[in-house]
Structures are given as C-alpha cells and as structure tokens.
DRENFIGU-301636 format. One record per residue: residue number from 0; residue in three letters; x, y, z of N, C-alpha, C in turn. Coordinates in steps of 0.02 Angstrom, whole numbers, plus 32768, in hexadecimal, padded with zeros to 4 digits. Layout:
+------+------+--------+---------+------+---------+----------+-------+--------+---------+------+
: resi : resn : n.east : n.north : n.up : ca.east : ca.north : ca.up : c.east : c.north : c.up :
+------+------+--------+---------+------+---------+----------+-------+--------+---------+------+
:  NUM :  Ala :      X :       Y :    Z :       X :        Y :     Z :      X :       Y :    Z :
...
+------+------+--------+---------+------+---------+----------+-------+--------+---------+------+
This chain:
+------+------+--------+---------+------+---------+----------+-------+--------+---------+------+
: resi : resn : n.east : n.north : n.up : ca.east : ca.north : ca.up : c.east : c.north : c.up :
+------+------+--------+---------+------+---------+----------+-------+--------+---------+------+
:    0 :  Unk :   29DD :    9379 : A1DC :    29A2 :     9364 :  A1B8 :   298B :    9321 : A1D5 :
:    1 :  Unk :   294F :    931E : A1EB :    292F :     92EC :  A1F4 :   2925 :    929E : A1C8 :
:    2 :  Unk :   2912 :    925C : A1DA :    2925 :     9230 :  A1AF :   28DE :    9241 : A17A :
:    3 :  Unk :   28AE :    925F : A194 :    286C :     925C :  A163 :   2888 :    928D : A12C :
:    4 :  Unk :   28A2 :    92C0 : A157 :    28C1 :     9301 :  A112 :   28EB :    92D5 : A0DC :
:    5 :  Unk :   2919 :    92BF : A101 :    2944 :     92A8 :  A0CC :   292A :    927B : A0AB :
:    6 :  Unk :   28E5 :    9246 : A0A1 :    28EC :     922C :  A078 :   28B0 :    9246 : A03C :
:    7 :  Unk :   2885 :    9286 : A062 :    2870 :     92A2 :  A033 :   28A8 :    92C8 : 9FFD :
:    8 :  Unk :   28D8 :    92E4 : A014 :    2903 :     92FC :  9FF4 :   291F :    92BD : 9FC8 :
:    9 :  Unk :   2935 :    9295 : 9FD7 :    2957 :     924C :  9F94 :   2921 :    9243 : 9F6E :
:   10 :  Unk :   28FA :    9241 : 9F74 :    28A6 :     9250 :  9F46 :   28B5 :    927A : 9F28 :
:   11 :  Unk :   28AF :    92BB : 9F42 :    28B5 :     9306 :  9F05 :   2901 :    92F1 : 9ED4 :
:   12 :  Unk :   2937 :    92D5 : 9F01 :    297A :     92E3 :  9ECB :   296C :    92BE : 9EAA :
:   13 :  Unk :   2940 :    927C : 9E92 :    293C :     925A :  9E62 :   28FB :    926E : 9E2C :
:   14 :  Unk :   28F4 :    92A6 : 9E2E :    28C2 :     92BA :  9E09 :   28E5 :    92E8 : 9DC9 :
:   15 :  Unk :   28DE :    92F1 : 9D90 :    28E6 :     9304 :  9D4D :   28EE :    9356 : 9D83 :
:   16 :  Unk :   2907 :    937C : 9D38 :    28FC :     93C0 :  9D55 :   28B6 :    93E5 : 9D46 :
:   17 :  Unk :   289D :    93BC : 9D25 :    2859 :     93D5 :  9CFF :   2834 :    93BE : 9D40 :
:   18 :  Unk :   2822 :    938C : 9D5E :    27F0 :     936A :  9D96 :   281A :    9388 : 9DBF :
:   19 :  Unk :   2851 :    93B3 : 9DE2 :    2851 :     93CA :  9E10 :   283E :    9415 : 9E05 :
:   20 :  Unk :   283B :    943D : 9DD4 :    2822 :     9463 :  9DD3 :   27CF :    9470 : 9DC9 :
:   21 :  Unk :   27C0 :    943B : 9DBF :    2778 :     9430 :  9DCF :   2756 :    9437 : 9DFD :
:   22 :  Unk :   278A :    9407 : 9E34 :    2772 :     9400 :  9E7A :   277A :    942F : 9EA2 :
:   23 :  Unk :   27AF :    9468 : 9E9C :    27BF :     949A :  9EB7 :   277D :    94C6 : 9E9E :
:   24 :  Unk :   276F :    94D3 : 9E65 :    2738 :     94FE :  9E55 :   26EA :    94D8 : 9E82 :
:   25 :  Unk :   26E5 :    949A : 9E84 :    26A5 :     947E :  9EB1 :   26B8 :    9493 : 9EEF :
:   26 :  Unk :   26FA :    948A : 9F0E :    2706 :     949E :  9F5E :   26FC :    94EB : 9F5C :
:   27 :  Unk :   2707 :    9522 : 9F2E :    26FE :     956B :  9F3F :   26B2 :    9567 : 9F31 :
:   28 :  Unk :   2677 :    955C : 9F0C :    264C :     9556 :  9F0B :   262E :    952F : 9F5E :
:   29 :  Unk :   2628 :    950B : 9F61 :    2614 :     94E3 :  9FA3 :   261C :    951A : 9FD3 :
:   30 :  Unk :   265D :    952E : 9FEB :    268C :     955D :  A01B :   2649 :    959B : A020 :
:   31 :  Unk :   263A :    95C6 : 9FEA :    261E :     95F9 :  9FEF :   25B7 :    95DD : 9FD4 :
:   32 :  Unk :   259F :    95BA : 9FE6 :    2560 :     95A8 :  9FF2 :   2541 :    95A4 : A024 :
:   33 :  Unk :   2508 :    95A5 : A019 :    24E6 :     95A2 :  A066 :   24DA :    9561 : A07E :
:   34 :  Unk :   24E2 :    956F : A0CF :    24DE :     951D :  A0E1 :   24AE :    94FC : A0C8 :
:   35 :  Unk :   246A :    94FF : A0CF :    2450 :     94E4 :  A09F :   2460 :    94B7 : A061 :
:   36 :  Unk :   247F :    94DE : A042 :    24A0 :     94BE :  9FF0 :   24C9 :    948D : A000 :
:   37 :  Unk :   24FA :    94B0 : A036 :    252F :     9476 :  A048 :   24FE :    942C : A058 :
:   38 :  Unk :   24FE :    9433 : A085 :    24CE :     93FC :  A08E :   24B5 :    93C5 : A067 :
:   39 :  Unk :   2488 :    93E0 : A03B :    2480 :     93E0 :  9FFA :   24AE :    93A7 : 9FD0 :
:   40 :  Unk :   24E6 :    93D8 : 9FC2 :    2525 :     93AB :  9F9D :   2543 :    9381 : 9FAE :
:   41 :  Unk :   2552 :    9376 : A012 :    254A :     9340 :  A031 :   253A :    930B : A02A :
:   42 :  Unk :   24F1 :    9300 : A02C :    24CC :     92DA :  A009 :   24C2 :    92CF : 9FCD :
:   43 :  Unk :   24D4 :    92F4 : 9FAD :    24C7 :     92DD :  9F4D :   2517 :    92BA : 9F42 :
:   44 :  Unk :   2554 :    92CE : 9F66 :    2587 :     92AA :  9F58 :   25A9 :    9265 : 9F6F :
:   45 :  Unk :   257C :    9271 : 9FB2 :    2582 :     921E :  9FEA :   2547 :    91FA : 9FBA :
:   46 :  Unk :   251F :    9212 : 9FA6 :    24ED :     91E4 :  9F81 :   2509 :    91BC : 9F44 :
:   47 :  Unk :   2526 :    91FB : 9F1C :    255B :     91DF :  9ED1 :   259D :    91B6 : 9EE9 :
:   48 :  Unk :   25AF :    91CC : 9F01 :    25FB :     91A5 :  9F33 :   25D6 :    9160 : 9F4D :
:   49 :  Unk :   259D :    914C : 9F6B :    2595 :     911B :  9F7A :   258F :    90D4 : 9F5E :
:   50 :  Unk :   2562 :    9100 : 9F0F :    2563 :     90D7 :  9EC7 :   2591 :    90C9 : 9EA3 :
:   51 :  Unk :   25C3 :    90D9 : 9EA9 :    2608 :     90D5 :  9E74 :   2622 :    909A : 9E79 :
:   52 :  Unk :   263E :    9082 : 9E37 :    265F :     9047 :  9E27 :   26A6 :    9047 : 9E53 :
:   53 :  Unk :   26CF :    9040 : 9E8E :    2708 :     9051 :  9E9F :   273D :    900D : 9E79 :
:   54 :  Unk :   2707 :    8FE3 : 9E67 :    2746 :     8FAB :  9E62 :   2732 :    8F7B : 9E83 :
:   55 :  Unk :   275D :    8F2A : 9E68 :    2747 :     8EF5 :  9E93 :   2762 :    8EFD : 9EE5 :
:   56 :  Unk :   274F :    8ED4 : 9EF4 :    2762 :     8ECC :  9F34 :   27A7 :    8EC7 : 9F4C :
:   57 :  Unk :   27C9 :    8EE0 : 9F98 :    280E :     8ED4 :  9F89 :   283B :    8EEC : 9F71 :
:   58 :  Unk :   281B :    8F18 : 9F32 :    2848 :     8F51 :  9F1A :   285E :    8F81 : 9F1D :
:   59 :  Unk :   2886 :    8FA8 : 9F3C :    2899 :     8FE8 :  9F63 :   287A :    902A : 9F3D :
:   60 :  Unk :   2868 :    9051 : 9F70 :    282F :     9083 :  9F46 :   285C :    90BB : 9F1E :
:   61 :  Unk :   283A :    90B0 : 9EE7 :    283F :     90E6 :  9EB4 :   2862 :    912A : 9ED7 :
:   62 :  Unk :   2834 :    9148 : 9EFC :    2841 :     9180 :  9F23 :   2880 :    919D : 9F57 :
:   63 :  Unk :   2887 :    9164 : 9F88 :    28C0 :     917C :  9FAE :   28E9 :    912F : 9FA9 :
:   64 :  Unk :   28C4 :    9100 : 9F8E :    290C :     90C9 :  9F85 :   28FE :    90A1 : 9FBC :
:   65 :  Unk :   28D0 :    9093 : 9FF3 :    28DA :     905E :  A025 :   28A5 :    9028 : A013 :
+------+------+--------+---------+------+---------+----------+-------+--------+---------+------+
C-alpha cells in the first residue's frame, strides 16, 4: 500500500461505524455514475473540504493525524 493509501485508510479507521458506512455507500454511488456526475462531486467536495473548520494551526489533522 502506498503512503497516500495508507493514510486515506487511518482516516477511514478513525471513523464511527455509522460514517464509515456512509462513506462506503457515497464511494458505491460515485463508483457507478457517469463521469459527468463524478466530476461533479469532485468539485462539490474539494469545494466543501476547502471551507471546513480543520482546526487551529499546527494541529495534526483530524483525518490521517499529520
């Protein structure tokens, strides 16, 4: 596994079982859309991801911890 896999993966293991089964249901959705859409969600999620509160500065991310 690659270092990008793995730290998407320390991301997913720190997720509830409820938000990972969420995300699994958004990844089979995404998976079977048309590129188009994909696309789409690309941009609607780099857009929301860009806005988010992560925390002050300095503070190791929520997500994978660095």
């Amino acid at each position: 596994m690659n270092d990008k896999t793995k730290r998407v993966f320390l991301g997913w293991l720190g997720l509830t079982t409820a938000e990972r089964q969420e995300l699994e249901k958004e990844i089979r959705r995404f998976l079977v859309s048309t590129e188009s859409d994909q696309r789409q969600v690309r941009e609607s999620t780099r857009s929301t991801v860009m806005k988010m509160d992560t925390g002050p500065l300095g503070t190791p991310c929520s997500c994978c911890g660095r």
